[in-house]
C-alpha positions as CSV (number, residue, x, y, z in Angstrom):
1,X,-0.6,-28.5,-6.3
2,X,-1.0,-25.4,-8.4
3,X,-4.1,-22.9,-7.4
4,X,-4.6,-20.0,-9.7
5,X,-6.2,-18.1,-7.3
6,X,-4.2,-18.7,-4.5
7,X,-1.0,-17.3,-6.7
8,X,-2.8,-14.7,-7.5
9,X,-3.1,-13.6,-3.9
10,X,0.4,-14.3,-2.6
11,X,2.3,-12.4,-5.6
12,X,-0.1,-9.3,-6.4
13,X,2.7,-6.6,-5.0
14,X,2.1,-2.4,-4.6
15,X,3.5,-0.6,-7.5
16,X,4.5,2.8,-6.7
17,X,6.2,3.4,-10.1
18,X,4.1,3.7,-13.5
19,X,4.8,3.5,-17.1
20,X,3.2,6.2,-18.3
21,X,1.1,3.9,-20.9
22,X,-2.4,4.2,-20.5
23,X,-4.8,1.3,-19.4
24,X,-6.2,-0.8,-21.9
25,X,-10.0,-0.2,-21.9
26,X,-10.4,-3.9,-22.0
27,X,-8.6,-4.5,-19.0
28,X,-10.6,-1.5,-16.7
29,X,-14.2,-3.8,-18.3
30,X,-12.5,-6.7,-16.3
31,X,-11.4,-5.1,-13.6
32,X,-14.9,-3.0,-12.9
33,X,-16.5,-5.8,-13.6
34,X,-14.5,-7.9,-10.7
35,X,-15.1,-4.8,-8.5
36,X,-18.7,-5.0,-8.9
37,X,-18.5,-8.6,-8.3
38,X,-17.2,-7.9,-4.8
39,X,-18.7,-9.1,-1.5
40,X,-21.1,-6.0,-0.4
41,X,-23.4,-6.1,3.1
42,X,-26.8,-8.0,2.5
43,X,-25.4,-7.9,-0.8
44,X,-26.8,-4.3,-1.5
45,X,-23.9,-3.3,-4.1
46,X,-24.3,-0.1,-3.4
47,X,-21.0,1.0,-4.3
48,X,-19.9,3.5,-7.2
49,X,-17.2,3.5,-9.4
50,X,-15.0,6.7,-10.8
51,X,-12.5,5.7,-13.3
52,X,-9.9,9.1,-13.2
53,X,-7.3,9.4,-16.1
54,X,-7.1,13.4,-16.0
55,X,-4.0,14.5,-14.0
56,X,-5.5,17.9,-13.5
57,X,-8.5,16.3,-11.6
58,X,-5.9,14.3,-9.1
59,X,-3.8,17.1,-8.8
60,X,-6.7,18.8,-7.5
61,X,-7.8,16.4,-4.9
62,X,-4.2,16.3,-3.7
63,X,-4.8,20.1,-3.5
64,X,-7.9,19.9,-1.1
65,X,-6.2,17.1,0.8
66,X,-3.7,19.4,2.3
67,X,-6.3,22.1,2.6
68,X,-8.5,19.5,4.1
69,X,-5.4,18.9,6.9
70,X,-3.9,16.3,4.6
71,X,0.4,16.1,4.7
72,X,2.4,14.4,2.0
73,X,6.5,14.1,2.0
74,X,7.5,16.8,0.0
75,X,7.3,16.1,-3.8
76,X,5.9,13.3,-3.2
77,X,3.1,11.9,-6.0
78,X,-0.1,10.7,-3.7
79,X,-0.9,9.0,-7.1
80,X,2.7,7.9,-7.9
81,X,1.4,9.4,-11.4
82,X,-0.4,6.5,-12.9
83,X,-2.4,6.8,-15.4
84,X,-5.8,5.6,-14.4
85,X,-7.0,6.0,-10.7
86,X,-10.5,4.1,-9.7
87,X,-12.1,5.7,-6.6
88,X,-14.3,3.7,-4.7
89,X,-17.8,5.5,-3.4
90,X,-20.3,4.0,-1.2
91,X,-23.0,5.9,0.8
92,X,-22.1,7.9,3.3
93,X,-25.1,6.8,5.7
94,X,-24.9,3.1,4.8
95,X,-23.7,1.2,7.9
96,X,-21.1,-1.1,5.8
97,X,-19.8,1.7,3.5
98,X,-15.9,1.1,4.5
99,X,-16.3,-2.6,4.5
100,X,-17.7,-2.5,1.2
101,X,-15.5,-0.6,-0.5
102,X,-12.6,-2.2,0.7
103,X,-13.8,-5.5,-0.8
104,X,-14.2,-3.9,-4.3
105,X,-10.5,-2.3,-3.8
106,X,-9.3,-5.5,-2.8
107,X,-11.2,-7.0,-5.9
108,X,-9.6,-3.8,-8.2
109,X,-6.5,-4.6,-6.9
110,X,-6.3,-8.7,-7.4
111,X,-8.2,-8.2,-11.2
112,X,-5.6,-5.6,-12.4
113,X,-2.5,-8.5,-11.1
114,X,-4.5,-10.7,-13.3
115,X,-4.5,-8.7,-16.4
116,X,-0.7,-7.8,-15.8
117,X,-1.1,-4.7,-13.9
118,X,0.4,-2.9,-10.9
119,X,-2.0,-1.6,-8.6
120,X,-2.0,0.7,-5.3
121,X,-4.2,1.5,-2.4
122,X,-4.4,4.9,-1.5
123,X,-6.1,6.1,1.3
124,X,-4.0,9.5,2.6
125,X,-6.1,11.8,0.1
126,X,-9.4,10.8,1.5
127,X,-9.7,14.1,3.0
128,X,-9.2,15.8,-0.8
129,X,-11.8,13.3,-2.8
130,X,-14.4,13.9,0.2
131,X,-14.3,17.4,-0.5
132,X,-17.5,18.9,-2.1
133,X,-15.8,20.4,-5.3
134,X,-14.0,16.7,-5.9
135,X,-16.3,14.9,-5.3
136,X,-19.1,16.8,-7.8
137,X,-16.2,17.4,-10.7
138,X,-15.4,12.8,-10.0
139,X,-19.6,12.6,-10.8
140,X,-20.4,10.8,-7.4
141,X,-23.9,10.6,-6.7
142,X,-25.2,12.7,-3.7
143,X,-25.4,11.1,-0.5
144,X,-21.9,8.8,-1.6
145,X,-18.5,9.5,-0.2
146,X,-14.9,8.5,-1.5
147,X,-14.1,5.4,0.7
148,X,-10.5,4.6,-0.9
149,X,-8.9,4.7,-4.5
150,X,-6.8,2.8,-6.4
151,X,-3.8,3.4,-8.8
152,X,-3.3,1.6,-11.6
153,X,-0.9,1.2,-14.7
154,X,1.8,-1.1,-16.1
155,X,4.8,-1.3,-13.3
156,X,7.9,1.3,-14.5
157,X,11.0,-1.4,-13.2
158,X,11.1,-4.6,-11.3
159,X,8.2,-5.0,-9.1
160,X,9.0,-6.2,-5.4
161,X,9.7,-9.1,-3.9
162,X,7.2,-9.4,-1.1
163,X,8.8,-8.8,2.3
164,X,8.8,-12.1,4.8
165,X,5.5,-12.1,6.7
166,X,6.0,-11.9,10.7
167,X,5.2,-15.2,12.7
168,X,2.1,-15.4,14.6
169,X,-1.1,-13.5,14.8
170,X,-3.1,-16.6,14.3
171,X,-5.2,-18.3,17.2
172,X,-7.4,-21.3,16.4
173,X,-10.6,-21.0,19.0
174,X,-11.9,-24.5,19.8
């Protein structure tokens, strides 16, 4: 039985290696659009959306990270230099505001697979997009914090297999 949307799931991978072409502008409509689409609590899709393409800007909010306490292997690229980042924002008082954004990522994530790009997670410079001067130069709306971000670009080599998932950690209640 094929399922679309099942493939999609079990073969999106992590690129940590970009061409250095940039993102169509068609693709980030989809992909935004399938990040707004994403699950939010009592559906109050509150979330905000920061499409980065400027290196300077990242290299910044890698900058505040380590100010911020943040510690990367040395030369190491937080942002694997892609050439679009999306950060994910949500309000910093909202009771849901990971959850939420974490949907949308996971959203961003499966709609870039779908239009044939790699895609990342990144959490460890948190501690540089939630600074004050980041946050104002990204545009985020007072009151909304950087929750996650997201790399994104055509894969530079062979993407991964996908490493064997451990047995267990499943328990059907009842």
């Amino acid at each position: 039985m094929e399922n679309k949307g099942l493939d999609l799931l079990l073969t999106r991978r992590s690129v940590r290696s970009y061409k250095p072409d940039p993102v169509p502008e068609e693709a980030l409509d989809s992909i935004l659009k399938a990040a707004k689409y994403a699950p939010s609590a009592m559906g109050l899709q509150k979330r905000f959306f920061t499409v980065v393409k400027d290196r300077v800007i990242l290299q910044k909010a890698v900058a505040a990270a380590k100010e911020n306490g943040a510690s990367f292997i040395p030369g190491h690229m937080p942002f694997y230099n892609a050439p679009a980042v999306i950060v994910v924002s949500a309000p910093e008082d909202a009771k849901y505001n990971r959850e939420d954004a974490a949907c949308a990522i996971m959203n961003i994530m499966l709609a870039a697979h779908a239009c044939g790009l790699g895609s990342c997670y990144i959490c460890s410079v948190l501690p540089g997009l939630q600074d004050k001067r980041i946050v104002s130069e990204l545009g985020i709306p007072q009151g909304y914090l950087p929750y996650g971000c997201v790399c994104l670009g055509y894969a530079e080599g062979k993407v991964p297999e996908a490493k064997p998932r451990r047995e267990g950690g499943i328990f059907f209640a009842g």
